[in-house]
Residue, then its C-alpha position, 0 to 999 in steps of 0.5 A: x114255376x118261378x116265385x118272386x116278389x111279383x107272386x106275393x099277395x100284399x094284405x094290410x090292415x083289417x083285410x091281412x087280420x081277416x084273412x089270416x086271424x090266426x097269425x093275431x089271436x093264436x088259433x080260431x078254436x076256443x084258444x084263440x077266442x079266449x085270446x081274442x077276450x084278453x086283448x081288449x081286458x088286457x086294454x082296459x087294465x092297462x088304461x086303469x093301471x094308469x089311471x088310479x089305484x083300486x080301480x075296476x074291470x067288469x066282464x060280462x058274457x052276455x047270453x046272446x054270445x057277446x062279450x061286454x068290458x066296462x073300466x073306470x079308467x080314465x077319460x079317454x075321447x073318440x078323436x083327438x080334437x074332432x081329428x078321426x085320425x088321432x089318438x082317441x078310442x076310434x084312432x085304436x079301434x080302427x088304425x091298425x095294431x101298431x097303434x096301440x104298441x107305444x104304451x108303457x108296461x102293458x099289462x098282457x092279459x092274452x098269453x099271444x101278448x098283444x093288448x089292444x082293440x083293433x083285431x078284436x074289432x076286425x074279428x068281431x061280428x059287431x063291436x060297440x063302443x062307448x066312453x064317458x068323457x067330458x061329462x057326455x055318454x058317447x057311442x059308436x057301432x062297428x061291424x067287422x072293423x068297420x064303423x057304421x057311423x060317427x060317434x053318438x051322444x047318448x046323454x050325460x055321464x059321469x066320472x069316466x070309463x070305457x064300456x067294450x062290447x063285442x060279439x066274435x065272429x061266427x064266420x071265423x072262429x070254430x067256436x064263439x062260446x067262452x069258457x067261465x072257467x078258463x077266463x076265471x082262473x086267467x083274470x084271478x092271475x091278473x088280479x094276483x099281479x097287480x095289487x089292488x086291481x078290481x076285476x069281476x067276472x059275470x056269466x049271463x048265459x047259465x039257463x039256471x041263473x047267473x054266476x058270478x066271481x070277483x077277485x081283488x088282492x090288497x097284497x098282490x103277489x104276497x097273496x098269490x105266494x100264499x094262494x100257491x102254498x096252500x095248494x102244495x099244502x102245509x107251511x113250514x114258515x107262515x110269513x110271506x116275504x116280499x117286496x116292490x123295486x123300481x130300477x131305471x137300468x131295466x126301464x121297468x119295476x119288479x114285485x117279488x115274494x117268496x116263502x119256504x115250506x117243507x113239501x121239497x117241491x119247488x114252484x117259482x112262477x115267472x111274469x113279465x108285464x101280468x103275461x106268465x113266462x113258463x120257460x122262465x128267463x132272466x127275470x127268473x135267472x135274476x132272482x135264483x142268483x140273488x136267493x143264493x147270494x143272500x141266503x149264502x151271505x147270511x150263513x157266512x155271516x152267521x158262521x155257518x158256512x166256512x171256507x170254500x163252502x158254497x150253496x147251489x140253487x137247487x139245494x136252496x130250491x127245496x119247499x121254495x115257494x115263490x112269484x117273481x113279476x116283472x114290469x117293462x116298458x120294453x120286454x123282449x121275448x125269446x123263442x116262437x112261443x114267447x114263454x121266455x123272457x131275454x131282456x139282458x139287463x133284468x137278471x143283474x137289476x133282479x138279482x142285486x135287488x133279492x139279494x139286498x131286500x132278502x138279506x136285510x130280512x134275513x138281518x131284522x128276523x133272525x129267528x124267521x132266517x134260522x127256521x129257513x137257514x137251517x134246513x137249507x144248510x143241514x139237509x134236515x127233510x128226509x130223502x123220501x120226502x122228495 
């Protein structure tokens, strides 16, 4: 049997998500559920990063299987100027996912990458829903990515904010049961890299009452370096280090910070866009060299490195403890799983800003560069340590 173009079955839109739901959320087991939830948190952050600092997010799984996200973002209206094909929360719900796709520095809360709210309103049973903008409550009700009527004033509002509520569709996924804990410890990361960013996490269902968790990290990712020390145990030097810098040649913005205990072992977690990149990438390349360059730098000047003599980054490594987050208009990802960050330019723009920002502190703390120097050059923890 012959197979040509003429044997392929063309699906576009809402029927092509249906029909294959795992190709946009991962799987149809709890895995791809738990992607379908950070789609549209994913969204939401996104819309409060853009908005203001200190802004919120609050989830709540509802006891009836639904799922709930309220923002207090900024105004966003159904339809551009009554136009349903425009660029209002109708356009993003119903338009397809490349809709969503020309925002800036996403914040990819599901670990498929994608932020937006058009699968997870094909992939849902029921969705509502609801803005306040322009000093009116507005709603609107979809079933299967379809909408079962116009946009609804419901009354006055004020301030601004979207509310999504959606209930994922028994039909297609093996389970519509939420894990409290697996979306806990996923929001408490995010909080981690984007300082300042509220998001609160409520479970309705418990028949022995609600529980509830609410992260929030005035440090950001100085806050997560010292979460990730306290579980590896011990400091060997109690200050975080840190620092924030935008580069235009990356199109994009870094926050890096790091510390050096005495554990020997090395944890140095990569993320580009709140979206964790376990094969690590360039960003993480990036910030290796300039580890290296700045602590090799220091030693040189300070006379403890003479010569020839160099520093590799595995003896740099030991008791390192450090967060390297990665914001881009534009990341590239390499590999199927998308673990691996590729955009060429990041590891340079990386690697200049750690080497400058950590060896001016190496310069205005001497006494703190000593207690890090020091054990790096003379191999002081013990080979049983390791």
């Amino acid at each position: 049997m012959r197979y040509g173009a003429v044997g392929i079955e063309a699906l576009e839109g809402r029927e092509a998500v249906r029909q294959r739901p795992g190709m946009w959320v991962g799987s149809t087991s709890g895995r791809g559920l738990h992607e379908l939830v950070g789609q549209v948190v994913g969204w939401s952050v996104s819309r409060v990063l853009a908005g203001r600092e200190g802004g919120s997010v609050d989830v709540t799984l509802t006891h009836d299987g639904g799922v709930r996200v309220a923002d207090d973002g900024p105004e966003v209206p159904f339809a551009a100027d009554g136009d349903i094909g425009g660029s209002g929360l109708e356009a993003l719900l119903t338009g397809g996912p490349n809709t969503e796709r020309g925002g800036r520095r996403i914040a990819q809360v599901s670990p498929g990458g994608y932020a937006g709210l058009f699968v997870p309103n094909v992939l849902s049973s029921r969705l509502t829903a609801e803005v306040r903008h322009g000093g009116t409550r507005r709603v609107q009700e979809y079933t299967r990515g379809v909408a079962a009527a116009r946009p609804v004033a419901t009354g006055p509002a004020s301030g601004s904010g979207t509310v999504i509520a959606f209930w994922p569709d028994a039909e297609l996924f093996e389970t519509t049961r939420c894990s409290f804990a697996v979306l806990a410890e996923r929001f408490r990361q995010v909080a981690f890299l984007n300082r300042g960013l509220g998001i609160s996490l409520t479970d309705e269902r418990p028949a022995g009452g609600t529980r509830a968790v609410c992260f929030r990290f005035p440090d950001g990712v100085r806050d997560f370096v010292a979460a990730l020390d306290a579980e590896k145990g011990g400091f060997f030097h109690p200050d975080v280090f840190g620092f924030e810098h935008e580069d235009p040649r990356m199109a994009g913005t870094m926050e890096v910070a790091l510390l050096w205990n005495g554990s020997h072992r090395e944890c140095v977690r990569g993320f580009a866009n709140s979206r964790a990149t376990r094969q690590g990438g360039t960003h993480v390349d990036g910030f290796r060299e300039g580890v290296v360059a700045a602590v090799t730098a220091y030693a040189r000047g300070q006379g403890l490195l003479t010569g020839d003599d160099a520093l590799c980054a595995d003896r740099i490594g030991d008791g390192l403890t450090a967060v390297v987050s990665v914001k881009l208009d534009q990341p590239e990802y390499l590999g199927a799983t998308h673990e691996l960050l590729g955009n060429t330019e990041v590891r340079g723009c990386v690697g200049e800003a750690v080497r400058e920002h950590l060896g001016n502190w190496f310069e205005e703390q001497p006494k703190s560069a000593a207690e890090v120097v020091d054990p790096i050059l003379r191999n002081r923890w013990a080979p049983e340590d390791r």
